[in-house]
ROLO-893163 format. One record per residue (C-alpha): residue number from 1; chain; z, y, x. Coordinates in Angstrom, 2 decimals, always signed. Example, Ala and Ser with C-alpha at 12.3 -4.5 7.8 and 13.67 -1.06 7.14 Angstrom:
2
num/cadena/pz/py/px
1/A/+7.80/-4.50/+12.30 $
2/A/+7.14/-1.06/+13.67 $
END
This chain:
515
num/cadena/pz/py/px
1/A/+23.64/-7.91/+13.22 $
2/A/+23.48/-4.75/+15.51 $
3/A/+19.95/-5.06/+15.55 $
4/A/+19.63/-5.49/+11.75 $
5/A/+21.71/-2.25/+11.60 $
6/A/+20.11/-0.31/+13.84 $
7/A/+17.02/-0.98/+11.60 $
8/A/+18.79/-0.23/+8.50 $
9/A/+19.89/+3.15/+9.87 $
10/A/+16.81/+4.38/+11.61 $
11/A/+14.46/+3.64/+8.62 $
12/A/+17.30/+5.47/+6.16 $
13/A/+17.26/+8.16/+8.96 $
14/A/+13.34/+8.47/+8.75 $
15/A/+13.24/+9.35/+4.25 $
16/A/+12.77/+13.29/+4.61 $
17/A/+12.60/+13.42/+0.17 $
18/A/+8.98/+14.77/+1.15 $
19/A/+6.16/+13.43/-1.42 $
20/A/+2.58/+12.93/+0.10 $
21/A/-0.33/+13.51/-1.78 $
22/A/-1.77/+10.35/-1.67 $
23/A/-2.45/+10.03/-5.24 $
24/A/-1.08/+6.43/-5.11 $
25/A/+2.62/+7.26/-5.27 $
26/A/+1.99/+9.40/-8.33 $
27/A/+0.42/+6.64/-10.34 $
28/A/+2.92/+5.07/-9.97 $
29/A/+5.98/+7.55/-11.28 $
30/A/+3.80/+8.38/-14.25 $
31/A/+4.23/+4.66/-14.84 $
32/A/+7.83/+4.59/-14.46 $
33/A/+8.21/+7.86/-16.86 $
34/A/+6.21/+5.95/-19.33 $
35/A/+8.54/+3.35/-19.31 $
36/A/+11.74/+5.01/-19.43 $
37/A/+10.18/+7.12/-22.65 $
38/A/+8.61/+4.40/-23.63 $
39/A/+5.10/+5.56/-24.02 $
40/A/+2.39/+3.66/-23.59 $
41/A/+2.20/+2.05/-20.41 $
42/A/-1.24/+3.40/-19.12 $
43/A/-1.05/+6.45/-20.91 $
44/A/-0.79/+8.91/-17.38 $
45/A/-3.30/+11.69/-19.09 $
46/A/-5.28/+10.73/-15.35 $
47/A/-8.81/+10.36/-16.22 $
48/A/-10.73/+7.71/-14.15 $
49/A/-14.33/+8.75/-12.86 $
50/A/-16.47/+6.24/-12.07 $
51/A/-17.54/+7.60/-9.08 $
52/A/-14.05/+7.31/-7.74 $
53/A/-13.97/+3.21/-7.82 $
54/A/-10.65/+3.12/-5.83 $
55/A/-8.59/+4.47/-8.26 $
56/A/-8.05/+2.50/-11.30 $
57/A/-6.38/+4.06/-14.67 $
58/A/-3.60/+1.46/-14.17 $
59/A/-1.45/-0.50/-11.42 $
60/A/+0.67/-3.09/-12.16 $
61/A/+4.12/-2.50/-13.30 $
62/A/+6.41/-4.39/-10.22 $
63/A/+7.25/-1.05/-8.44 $
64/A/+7.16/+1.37/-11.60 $
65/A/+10.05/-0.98/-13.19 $
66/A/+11.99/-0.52/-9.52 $
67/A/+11.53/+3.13/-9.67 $
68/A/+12.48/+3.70/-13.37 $
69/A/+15.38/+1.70/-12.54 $
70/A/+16.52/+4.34/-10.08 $
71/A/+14.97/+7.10/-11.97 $
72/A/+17.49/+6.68/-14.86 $
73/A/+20.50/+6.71/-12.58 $
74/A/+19.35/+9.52/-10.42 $
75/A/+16.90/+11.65/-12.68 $
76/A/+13.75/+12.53/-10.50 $
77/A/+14.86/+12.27/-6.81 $
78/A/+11.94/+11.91/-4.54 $
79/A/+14.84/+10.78/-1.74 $
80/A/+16.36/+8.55/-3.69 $
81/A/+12.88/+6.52/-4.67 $
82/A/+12.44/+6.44/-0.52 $
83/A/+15.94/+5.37/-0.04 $
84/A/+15.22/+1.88/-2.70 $
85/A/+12.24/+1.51/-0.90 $
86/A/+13.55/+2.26/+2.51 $
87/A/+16.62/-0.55/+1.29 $
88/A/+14.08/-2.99/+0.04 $
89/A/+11.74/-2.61/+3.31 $
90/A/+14.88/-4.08/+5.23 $
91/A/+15.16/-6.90/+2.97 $
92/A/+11.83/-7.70/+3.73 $
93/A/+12.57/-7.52/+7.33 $
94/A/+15.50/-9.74/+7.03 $
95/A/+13.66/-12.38/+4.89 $
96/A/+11.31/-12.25/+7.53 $
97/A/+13.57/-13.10/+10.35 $
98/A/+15.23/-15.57/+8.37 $
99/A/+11.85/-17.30/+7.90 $
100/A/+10.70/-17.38/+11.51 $
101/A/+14.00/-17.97/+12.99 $
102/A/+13.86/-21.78/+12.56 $
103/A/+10.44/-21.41/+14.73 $
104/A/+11.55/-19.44/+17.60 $
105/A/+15.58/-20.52/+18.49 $
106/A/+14.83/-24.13/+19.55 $
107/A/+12.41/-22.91/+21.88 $
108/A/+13.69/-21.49/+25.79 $
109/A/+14.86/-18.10/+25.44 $
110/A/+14.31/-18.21/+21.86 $
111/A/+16.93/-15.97/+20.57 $
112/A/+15.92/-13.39/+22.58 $
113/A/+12.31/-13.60/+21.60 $
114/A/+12.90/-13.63/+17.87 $
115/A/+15.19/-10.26/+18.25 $
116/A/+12.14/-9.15/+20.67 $
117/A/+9.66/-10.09/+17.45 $
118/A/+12.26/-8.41/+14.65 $
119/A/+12.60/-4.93/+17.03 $
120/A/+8.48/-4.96/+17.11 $
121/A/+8.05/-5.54/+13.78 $
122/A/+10.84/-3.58/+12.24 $
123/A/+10.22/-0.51/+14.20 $
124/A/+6.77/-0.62/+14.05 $
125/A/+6.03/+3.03/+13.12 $
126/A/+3.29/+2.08/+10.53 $
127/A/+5.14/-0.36/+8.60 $
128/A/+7.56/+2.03/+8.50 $
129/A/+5.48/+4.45/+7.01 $
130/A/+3.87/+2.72/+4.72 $
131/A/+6.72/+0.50/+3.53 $
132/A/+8.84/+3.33/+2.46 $
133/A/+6.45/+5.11/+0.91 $
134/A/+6.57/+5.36/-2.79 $
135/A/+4.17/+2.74/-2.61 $
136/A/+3.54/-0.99/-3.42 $
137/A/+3.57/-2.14/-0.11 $
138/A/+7.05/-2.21/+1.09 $
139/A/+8.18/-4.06/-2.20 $
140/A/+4.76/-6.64/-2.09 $
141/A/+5.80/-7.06/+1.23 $
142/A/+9.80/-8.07/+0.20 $
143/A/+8.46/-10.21/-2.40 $
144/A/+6.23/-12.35/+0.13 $
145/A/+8.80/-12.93/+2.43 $
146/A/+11.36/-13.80/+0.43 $
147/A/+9.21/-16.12/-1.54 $
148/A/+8.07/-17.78/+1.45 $
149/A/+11.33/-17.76/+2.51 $
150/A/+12.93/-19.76/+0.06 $
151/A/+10.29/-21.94/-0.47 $
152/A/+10.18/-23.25/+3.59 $
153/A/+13.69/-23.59/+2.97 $
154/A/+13.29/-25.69/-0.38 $
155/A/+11.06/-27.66/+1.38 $
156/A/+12.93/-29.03/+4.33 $
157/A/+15.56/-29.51/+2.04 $
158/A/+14.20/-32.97/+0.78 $
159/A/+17.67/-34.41/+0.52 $
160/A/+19.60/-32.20/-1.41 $
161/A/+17.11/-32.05/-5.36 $
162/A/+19.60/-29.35/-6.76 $
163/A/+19.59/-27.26/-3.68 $
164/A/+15.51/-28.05/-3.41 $
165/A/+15.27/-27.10/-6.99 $
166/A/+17.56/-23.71/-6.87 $
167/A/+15.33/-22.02/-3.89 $
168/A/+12.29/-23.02/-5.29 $
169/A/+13.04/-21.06/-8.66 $
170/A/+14.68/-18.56/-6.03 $
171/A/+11.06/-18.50/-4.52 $
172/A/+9.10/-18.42/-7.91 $
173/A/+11.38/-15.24/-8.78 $
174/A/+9.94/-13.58/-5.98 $
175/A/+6.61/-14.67/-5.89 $
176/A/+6.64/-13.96/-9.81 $
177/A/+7.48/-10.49/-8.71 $
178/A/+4.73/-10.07/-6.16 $
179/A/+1.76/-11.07/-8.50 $
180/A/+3.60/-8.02/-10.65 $
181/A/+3.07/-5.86/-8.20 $
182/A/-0.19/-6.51/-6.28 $
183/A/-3.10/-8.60/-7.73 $
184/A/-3.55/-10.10/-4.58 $
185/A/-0.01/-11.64/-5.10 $
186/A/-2.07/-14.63/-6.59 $
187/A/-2.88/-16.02/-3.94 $
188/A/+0.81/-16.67/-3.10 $
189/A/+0.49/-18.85/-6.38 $
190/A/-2.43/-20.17/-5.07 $
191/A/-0.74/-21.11/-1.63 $
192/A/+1.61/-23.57/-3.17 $
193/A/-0.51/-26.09/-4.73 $
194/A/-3.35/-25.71/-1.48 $
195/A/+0.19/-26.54/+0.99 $
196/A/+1.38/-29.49/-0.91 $
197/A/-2.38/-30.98/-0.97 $
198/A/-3.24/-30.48/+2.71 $
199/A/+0.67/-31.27/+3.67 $
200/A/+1.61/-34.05/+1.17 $
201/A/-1.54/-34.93/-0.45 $
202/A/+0.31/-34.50/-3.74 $
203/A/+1.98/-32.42/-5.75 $
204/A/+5.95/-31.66/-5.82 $
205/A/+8.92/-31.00/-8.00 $
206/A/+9.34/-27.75/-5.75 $
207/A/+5.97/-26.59/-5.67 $
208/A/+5.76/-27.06/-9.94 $
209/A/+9.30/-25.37/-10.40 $
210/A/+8.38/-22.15/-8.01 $
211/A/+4.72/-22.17/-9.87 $
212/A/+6.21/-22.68/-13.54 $
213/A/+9.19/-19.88/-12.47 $
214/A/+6.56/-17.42/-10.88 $
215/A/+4.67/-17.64/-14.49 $
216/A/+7.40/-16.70/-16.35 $
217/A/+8.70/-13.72/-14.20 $
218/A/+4.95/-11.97/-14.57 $
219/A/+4.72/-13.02/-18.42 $
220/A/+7.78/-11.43/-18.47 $
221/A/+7.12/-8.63/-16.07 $
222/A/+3.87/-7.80/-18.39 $
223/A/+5.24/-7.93/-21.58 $
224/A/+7.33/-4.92/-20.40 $
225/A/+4.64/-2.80/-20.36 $
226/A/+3.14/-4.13/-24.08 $
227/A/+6.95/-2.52/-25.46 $
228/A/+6.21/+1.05/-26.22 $
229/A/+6.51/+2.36/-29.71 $
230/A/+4.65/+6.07/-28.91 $
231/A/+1.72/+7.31/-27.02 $
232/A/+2.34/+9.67/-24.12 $
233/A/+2.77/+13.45/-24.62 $
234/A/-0.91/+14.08/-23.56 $
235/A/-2.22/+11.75/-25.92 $
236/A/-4.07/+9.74/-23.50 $
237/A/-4.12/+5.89/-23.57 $
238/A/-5.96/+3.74/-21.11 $
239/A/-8.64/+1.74/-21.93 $
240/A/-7.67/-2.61/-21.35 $
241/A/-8.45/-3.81/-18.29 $
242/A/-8.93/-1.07/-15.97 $
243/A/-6.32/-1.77/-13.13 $
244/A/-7.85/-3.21/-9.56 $
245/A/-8.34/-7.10/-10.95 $
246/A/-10.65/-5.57/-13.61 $
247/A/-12.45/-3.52/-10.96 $
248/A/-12.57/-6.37/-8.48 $
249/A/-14.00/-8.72/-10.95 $
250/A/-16.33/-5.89/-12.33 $
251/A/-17.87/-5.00/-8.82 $
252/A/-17.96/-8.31/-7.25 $
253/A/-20.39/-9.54/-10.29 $
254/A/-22.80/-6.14/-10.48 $
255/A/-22.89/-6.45/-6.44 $
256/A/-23.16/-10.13/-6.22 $
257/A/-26.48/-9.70/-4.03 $
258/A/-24.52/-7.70/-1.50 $
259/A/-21.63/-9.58/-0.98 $
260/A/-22.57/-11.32/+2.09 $
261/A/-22.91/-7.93/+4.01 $
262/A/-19.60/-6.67/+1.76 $
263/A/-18.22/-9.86/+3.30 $
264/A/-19.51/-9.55/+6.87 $
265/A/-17.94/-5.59/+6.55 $
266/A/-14.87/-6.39/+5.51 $
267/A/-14.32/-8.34/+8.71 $
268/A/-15.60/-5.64/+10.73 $
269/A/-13.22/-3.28/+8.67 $
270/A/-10.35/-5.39/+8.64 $
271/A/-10.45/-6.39/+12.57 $
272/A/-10.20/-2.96/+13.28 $
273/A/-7.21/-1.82/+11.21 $
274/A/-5.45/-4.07/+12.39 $
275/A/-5.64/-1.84/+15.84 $
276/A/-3.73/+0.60/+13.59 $
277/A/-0.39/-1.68/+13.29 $
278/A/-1.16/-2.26/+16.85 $
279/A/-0.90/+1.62/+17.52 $
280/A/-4.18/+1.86/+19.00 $
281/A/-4.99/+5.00/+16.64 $
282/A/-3.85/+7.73/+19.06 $
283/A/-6.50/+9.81/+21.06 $
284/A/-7.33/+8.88/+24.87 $
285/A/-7.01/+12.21/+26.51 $
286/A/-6.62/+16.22/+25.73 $
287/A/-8.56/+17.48/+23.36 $
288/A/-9.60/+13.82/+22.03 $
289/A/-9.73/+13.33/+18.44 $
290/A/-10.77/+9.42/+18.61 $
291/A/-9.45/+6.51/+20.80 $
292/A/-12.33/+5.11/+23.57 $
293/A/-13.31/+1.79/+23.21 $
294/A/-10.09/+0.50/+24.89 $
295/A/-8.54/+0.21/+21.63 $
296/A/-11.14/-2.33/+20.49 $
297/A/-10.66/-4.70/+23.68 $
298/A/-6.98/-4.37/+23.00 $
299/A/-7.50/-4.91/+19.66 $
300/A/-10.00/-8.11/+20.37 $
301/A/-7.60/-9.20/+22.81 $
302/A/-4.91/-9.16/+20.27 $
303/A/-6.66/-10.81/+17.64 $
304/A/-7.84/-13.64/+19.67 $
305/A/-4.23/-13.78/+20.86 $
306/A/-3.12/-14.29/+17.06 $
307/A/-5.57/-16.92/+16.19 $
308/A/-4.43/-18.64/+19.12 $
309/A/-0.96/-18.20/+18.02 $
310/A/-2.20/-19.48/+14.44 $
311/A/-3.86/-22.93/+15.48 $
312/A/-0.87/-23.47/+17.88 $
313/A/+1.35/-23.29/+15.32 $
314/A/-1.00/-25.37/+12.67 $
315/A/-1.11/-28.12/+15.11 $
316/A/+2.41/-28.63/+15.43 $
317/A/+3.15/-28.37/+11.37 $
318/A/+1.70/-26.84/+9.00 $
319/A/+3.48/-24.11/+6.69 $
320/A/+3.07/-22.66/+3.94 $
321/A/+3.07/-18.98/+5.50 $
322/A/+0.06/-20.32/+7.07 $
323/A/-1.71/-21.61/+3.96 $
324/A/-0.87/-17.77/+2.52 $
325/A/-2.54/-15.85/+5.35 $
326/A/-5.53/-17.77/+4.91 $
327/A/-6.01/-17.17/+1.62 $
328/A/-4.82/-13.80/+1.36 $
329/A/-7.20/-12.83/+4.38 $
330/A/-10.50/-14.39/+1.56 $
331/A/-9.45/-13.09/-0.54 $
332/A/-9.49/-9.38/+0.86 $
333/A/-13.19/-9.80/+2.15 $
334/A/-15.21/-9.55/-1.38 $
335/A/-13.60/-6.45/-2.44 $
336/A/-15.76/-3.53/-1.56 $
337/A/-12.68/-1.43/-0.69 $
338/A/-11.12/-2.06/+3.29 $
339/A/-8.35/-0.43/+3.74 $
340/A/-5.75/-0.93/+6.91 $
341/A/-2.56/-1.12/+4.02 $
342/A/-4.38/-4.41/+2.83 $
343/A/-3.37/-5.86/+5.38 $
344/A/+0.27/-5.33/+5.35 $
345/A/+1.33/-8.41/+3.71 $
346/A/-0.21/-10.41/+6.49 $
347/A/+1.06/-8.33/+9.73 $
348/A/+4.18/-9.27/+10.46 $
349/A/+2.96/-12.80/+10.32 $
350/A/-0.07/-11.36/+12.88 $
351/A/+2.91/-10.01/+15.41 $
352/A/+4.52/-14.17/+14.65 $
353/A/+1.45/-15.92/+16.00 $
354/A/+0.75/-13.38/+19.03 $
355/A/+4.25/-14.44/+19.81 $
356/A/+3.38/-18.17/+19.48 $
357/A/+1.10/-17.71/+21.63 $
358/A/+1.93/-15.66/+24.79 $
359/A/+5.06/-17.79/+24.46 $
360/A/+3.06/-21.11/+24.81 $
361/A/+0.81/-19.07/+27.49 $
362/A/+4.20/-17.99/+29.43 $
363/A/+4.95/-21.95/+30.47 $
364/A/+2.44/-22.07/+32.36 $
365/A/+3.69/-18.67/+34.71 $
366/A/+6.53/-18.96/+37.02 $
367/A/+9.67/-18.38/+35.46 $
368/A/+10.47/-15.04/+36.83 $
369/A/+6.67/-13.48/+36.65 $
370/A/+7.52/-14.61/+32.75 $
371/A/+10.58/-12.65/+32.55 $
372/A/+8.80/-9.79/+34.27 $
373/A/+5.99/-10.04/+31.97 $
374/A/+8.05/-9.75/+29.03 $
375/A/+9.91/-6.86/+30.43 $
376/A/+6.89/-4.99/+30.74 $
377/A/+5.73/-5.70/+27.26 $
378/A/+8.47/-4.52/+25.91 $
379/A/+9.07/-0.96/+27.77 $
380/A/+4.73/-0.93/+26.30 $
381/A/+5.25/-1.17/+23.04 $
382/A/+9.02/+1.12/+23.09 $
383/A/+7.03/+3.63/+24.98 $
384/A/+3.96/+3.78/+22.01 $
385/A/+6.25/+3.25/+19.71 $
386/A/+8.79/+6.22/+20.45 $
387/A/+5.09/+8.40/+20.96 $
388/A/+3.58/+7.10/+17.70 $
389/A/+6.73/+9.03/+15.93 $
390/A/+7.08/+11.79/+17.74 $
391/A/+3.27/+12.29/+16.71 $
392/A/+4.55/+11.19/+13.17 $
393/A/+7.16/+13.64/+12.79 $
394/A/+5.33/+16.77/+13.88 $
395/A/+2.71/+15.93/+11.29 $
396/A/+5.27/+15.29/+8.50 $
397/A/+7.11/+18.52/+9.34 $
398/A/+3.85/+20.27/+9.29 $
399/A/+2.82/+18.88/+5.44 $
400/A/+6.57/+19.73/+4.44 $
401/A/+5.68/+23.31/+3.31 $
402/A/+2.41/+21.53/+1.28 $
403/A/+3.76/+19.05/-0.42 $
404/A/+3.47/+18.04/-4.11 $
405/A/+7.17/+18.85/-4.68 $
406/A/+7.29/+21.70/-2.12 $
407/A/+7.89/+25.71/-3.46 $
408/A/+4.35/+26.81/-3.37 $
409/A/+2.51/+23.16/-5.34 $
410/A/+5.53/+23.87/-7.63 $
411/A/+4.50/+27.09/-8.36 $
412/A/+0.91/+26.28/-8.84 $
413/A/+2.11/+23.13/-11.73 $
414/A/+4.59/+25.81/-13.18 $
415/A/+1.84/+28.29/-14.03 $
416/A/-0.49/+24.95/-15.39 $
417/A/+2.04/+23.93/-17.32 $
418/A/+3.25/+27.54/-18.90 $
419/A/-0.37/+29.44/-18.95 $
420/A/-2.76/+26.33/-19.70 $
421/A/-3.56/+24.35/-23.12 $
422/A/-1.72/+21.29/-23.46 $
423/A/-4.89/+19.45/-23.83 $
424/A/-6.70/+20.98/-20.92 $
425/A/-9.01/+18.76/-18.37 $
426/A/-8.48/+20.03/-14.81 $
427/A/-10.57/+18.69/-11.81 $
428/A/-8.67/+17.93/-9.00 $
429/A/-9.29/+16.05/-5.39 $
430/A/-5.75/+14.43/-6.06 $
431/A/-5.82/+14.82/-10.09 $
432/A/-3.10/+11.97/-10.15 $
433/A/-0.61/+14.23/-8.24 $
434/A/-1.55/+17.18/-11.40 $
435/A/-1.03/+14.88/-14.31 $
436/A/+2.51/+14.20/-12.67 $
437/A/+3.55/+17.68/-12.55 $
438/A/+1.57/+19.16/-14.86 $
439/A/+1.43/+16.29/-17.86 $
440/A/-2.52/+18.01/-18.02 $
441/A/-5.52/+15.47/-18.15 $
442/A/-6.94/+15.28/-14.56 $
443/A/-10.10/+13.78/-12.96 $
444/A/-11.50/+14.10/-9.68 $
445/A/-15.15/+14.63/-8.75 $
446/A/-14.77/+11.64/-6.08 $
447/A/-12.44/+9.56/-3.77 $
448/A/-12.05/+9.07/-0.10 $
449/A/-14.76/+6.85/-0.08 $
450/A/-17.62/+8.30/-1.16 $
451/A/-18.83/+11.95/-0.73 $
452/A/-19.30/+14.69/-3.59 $
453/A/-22.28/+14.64/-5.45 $
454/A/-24.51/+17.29/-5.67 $
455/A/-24.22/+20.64/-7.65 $
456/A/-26.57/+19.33/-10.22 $
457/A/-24.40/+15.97/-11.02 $
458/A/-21.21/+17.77/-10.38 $
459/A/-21.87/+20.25/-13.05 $
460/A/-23.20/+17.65/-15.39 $
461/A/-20.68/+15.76/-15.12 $
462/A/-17.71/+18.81/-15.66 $
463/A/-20.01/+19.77/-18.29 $
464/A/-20.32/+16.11/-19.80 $
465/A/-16.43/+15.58/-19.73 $
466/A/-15.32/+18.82/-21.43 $
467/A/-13.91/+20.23/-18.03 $
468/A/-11.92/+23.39/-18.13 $
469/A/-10.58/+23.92/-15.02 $
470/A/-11.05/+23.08/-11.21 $
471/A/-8.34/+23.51/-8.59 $
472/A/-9.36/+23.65/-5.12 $
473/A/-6.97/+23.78/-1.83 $
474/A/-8.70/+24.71/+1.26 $
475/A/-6.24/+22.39/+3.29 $
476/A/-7.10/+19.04/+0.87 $
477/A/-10.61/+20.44/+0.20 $
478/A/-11.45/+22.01/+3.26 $
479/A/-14.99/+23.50/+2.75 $
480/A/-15.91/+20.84/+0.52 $
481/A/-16.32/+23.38/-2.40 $
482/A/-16.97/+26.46/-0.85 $
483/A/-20.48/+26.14/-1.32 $
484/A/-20.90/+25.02/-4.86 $
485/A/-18.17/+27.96/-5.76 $
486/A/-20.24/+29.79/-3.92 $
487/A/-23.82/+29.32/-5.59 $
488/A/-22.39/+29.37/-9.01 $
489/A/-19.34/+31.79/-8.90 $
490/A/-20.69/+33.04/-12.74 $
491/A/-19.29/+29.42/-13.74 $
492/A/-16.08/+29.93/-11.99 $
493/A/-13.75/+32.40/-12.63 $
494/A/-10.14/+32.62/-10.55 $
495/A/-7.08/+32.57/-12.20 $
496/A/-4.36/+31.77/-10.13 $
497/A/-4.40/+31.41/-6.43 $
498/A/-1.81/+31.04/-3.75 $
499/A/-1.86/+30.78/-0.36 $
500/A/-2.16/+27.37/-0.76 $
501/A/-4.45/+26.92/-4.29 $
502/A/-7.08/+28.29/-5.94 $
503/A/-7.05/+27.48/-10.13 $
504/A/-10.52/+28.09/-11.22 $
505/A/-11.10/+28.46/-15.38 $
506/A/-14.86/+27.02/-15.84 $
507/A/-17.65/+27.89/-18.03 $
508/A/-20.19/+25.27/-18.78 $
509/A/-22.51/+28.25/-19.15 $
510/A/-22.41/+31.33/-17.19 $
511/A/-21.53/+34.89/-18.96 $
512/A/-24.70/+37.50/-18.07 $
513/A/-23.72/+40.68/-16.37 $
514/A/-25.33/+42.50/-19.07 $
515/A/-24.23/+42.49/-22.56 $
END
C-alpha cells in the first residue's frame, strides 16, 4: 500500500496543466467537444493530407468519451484531463500488479521482487510520460490489464461458474473498452479464442462471455459517435473510414510488395525503442547528442533477457498475457508506421519476463552474490531513473512558455479567431493543435515522417486546396520554411507575428510591383 501511494502521489505530483503540441492530444479534445455539442463525431475542421499518412481524420472514441466526461464537470481544464489520466495510469499499474502477483509471491523472496517489478515499472519515467498524456496510451494500457486481469482470474476460477462468469464479463468490459480506444485492441479479442485452443483445445463459457461482452461494449461505444443531430461549427465532416484501421488496411494492400522489408523494419524499429523504456535514450558524454552503441548491447542484452523470461514462463503454463504479446507484437510489424508508444501495451509485460528470467538465472549464484546483485540493479535503474526526470523536467519547464495553451499561442489563436474568415484554410506543422483553438480548417504540408516537398508541390498543393494562410514557428519549424518564404516572399505576406509565430496571408498568385 505505501508503495501504491507513493506512485499515486508522485505521478499526481508530475501533471504541470501544460499541453504539448503533439497534435495527438488535440484530436482527441476536438472529439470530446464534438460529443458534448453533439456534432458530428469526425467533424474537427482538421484537414488530412495525404502526404501526412500518420495522422488520420479520426481516432476512436474510448478516450474522447473519458475526457468529455470530465470536460462537462470541469469545463476545459488541461490539469484536470492529466489528473483522469494520471488516476487511470495507476489503475493500470495496480491491475498490473494484481495480475503478476500470483507469479512472483510463491517464489523465494517473491514479495520483494514483485514490489522491486511495480517500483520499475511504475516509476518508469516514460510510461509516465506517455501514460498521462492526453493520450490513448495510458487508458489502452488500463484497459489491457484489467482485462487480462480478470480474465486469469476467471480462469483459475473453474469451480465457482457465477464467479467464472462475473470476471469474464468484468474482462469483456474492459477489453470492449480497449478495442474503443486503440485498433490494435483486437487482438486482445483475438487472444481469447488463440489461449483456449492452444491451452484447452476447446472453447469456454469464459472465453464466449468476455468475447460476446467485449462486442457489445464497442457496438455500444460506436454507436455513440453515430448520435449527433448537427454538423460542427466549421462545417467540416469526415469522410467514412479514415481513422488508423482504414489506413492500415489501405497501405498494407497498395504496399503489399514491400511488406517483407516493412516487416523486417519494423523489427529493427521496434527492438530499438524498446531501449527508450529502458532509458537508454540519454547522450554518452558532454556535448553528445546521441547514445554510443552501448545502448544497443544493453538493449540486445535486455531483449534476449525478456525472451528468455518469455519461454521460461511458457514452459511452466501458458497465459493468456502471453498469447496477447504475441499477437499484439504481429500485429505491429505490417504497419508502415514504428513508433516507441506502440509498444506500450506490451512493456510492462517486457520488464515481467526480464524478471522471470534473472530470477531463474539468480539460483544458480550464491545466495548472497544474488542479494548483492539485486542491490546493485536497483540503485542502476533509481539512479537513471531520478536522471531521466531531472532531464524531463528542465525540458518541460523550458516548453512551458510555448505551449498550445500558454500566453503567447493564445494570443496567436485569439487574433485567428477575431481577424480571420470563419471558413479560412490555414497550413500548419501541428494544424490539429489550430483547429482546437482556432475552430479554422487546418492541414499540414507533412508529418514527422516524411520531409517537405518541394516548392513546386508545396505550392501546388496550397494552391490546389484553396489555402489562405500559413503559420510558421521558428522553434516547431526551425528553418524548414525559411527558404521557400524566402524565394517566393511576393506569395506571402505577414500579418501577425510574435516572438513565437509568424501568420502568413497567401496569394496563389503573386501581386507585381508595378501597377
Amino acid at each position: 500500500m505505501l508503495l501504491f501511494g507513493s506512485l499515486v502521489f508522485f505521478v499526481v505530483w508530475s501533471c504541470d496543466g501544460v499541453m504539448s503540441w503533439g497534435g495527438d492530444n488535440a484530436l482527441y479534445l476536438m472529439h470530446a467537444s464534438n460529443l458534448l455539442t453533439n456534432h458530428a463525431y469526425a467533424a474537427t475542421g482538421y484537414v488530412q493530407n495525404p502526404w501526412a499518412y500518420l495522422s488520420p481524420q479520426s481516432y476512436p472514441p474510448g478516450l474522447p468519451l473519458l475526457i468529455a466526461w470530465v470536460w462537462s464537470w470541469t469545463g476545459f481544464d488541461v490539469l484536470a484531463f492529466q489528473y483522469a489520466l494520471s488516476t487511470v495510469f495507476c489503475l493500470a499499474i495496480g491491475a498490473f500488479a494484481g495480475l503478476i502477483h500470483r507469479d512472483l509471491v510463491t517464489a523465494r523472496g517473491g514479495a520483494t521482487i514483485w514490489s522491486a517489478l511495480i517500483a520499475c515499472v511504475g516509476f518508469n519515467p516514460v510510461l509516465v510520460s506517455i501514460g498521462t498524456d492526453i493520450l490513448s496510451d495510458g487508458l489502452f494500457l488500463a484497459c489491457v490489464c484489467c482485462g487480462l486481469w480478470a480474465l486469469e482470474s476467471a480462469y483459475r476460477r473453474q469451480d465457482a461458474r457465477h464467479t467464472r462468469l462475473l470476471l469474464a464479463a468484468l474482462g469483456g468490459i474492459a477489453i470492449g473498452y480497449g478495442v474503443s480506444t486503440r485498433v490494435f485492441g483486437w487482438m486482445l479479442l483475438v487472444a481469447i479464442p488463440a489461449f483456449e485452443m492452444l491451452r484447452f483445445r476447446r472453447a469456454t463459457n469464459t472465453g464466449a462471455t468476455a468475447v460476446m461482452t467485449a462486442l457489445v461494449v464497442y457496438a455500444a461505444m460506436e454507436a455513440v459517435t453515430m448520435l449527433s443531430v448537427v454538423d460542427a461549427p466549421t462545417g467540416m465532416s469526415a469522410a467514412p473510414g479514415e481513422g488508423y484501421g482504414a489506413l492500415f488496411i489501405a497501405g498494407l494492400w497498395e504496399h503489399l510488395g514491400a511488406l517483407p522489408g516493412r516487416v523486417l523494419g519494423a523489427i529493427m524499429a521496434y527492438a530499438s525503442g524498446a531501449g527508450s523504456y529502458l532509458v537508454l535514450d540519454w547522450p554518452v558524454g558532454p556535448g553528445s547528442q546521441e547514445p554510443g552503441m552501448w545502448r544497443y548491447g544493453l538493449t540486445a542484452i535486455a531483449l534476449m533477457a525478456g525472451l528468455h523470461g518469455f519461454v521460461h514462463n511458457v514452459r511452466r503454463q501458458l497465459q493468456l498475457r502471453d498469447v496477447f504479446c504475441v499477437l499484439y507484437l504481429l500485429a505491429l510489424l505490417p504497419w508502415g508506421a514504428h513508433t516507441a508508444r506502440y509498444l506500450l501495451p506490451v512493456i510492462p509485460f517486457f520488464f515481467f519476463y526480464m524478471c522471470i528470467s534473472l530470477h531463474a538465472l539468480a539460483r544458480y549464484l550464491p545466495s548472497r552474490i544474488a542479494t548483492c546483485a539485486s542491490l546493485v540493479i536497483v540503485l542502476v535503474v533509481g539512479s537513471v531513473y531520478a536522471g531521466q526526470y531531472h532531464r524531463q523536467f528542465e525540458h518541460e519547464a523550458s516548453l512551458r512558455s510555448f505551449a498550445p495553451n500558454s500566453p503567447v499561442a493564445r494570443s496567436l489563436f485569439t487574433y485567428i479567431r477575431r481577424q480571420t474568415p470563419a471558413d479560412a484554410l490555414i497550413v500548419f506543422r501541428k494544424p490539429r493543435v489550430v483547429s482546437l483553438f482556432t475552430d479554422r480548417y487546418a492541414v499540414t504540408l507533412t508529418d514527422t515522417a516524411n520531409p517537405v516537398p518541394n516548392d513546386t508541390r508545396v505550392l501546388d498543393y496550397m494552391n490546389r486546396i484553396d489555402a489562405d494562410y500559413l503559420l510558421e514557428s521558428r522553434r516547431l519549424d526551425g528553418d524548414t520554411l525559411s527558404g521557400l518564404l524566402a524565394r517566393h516572399a511576393p506569395r506571402f505576406r505577414p500579418v501577425y507575428r510574435n516572438p513565437q509565430f509568424i501568420l502568413y496571408q497567401y496569394r496563389a498568385k503573386p501581386t507585381s510591383a508595378n501597377p
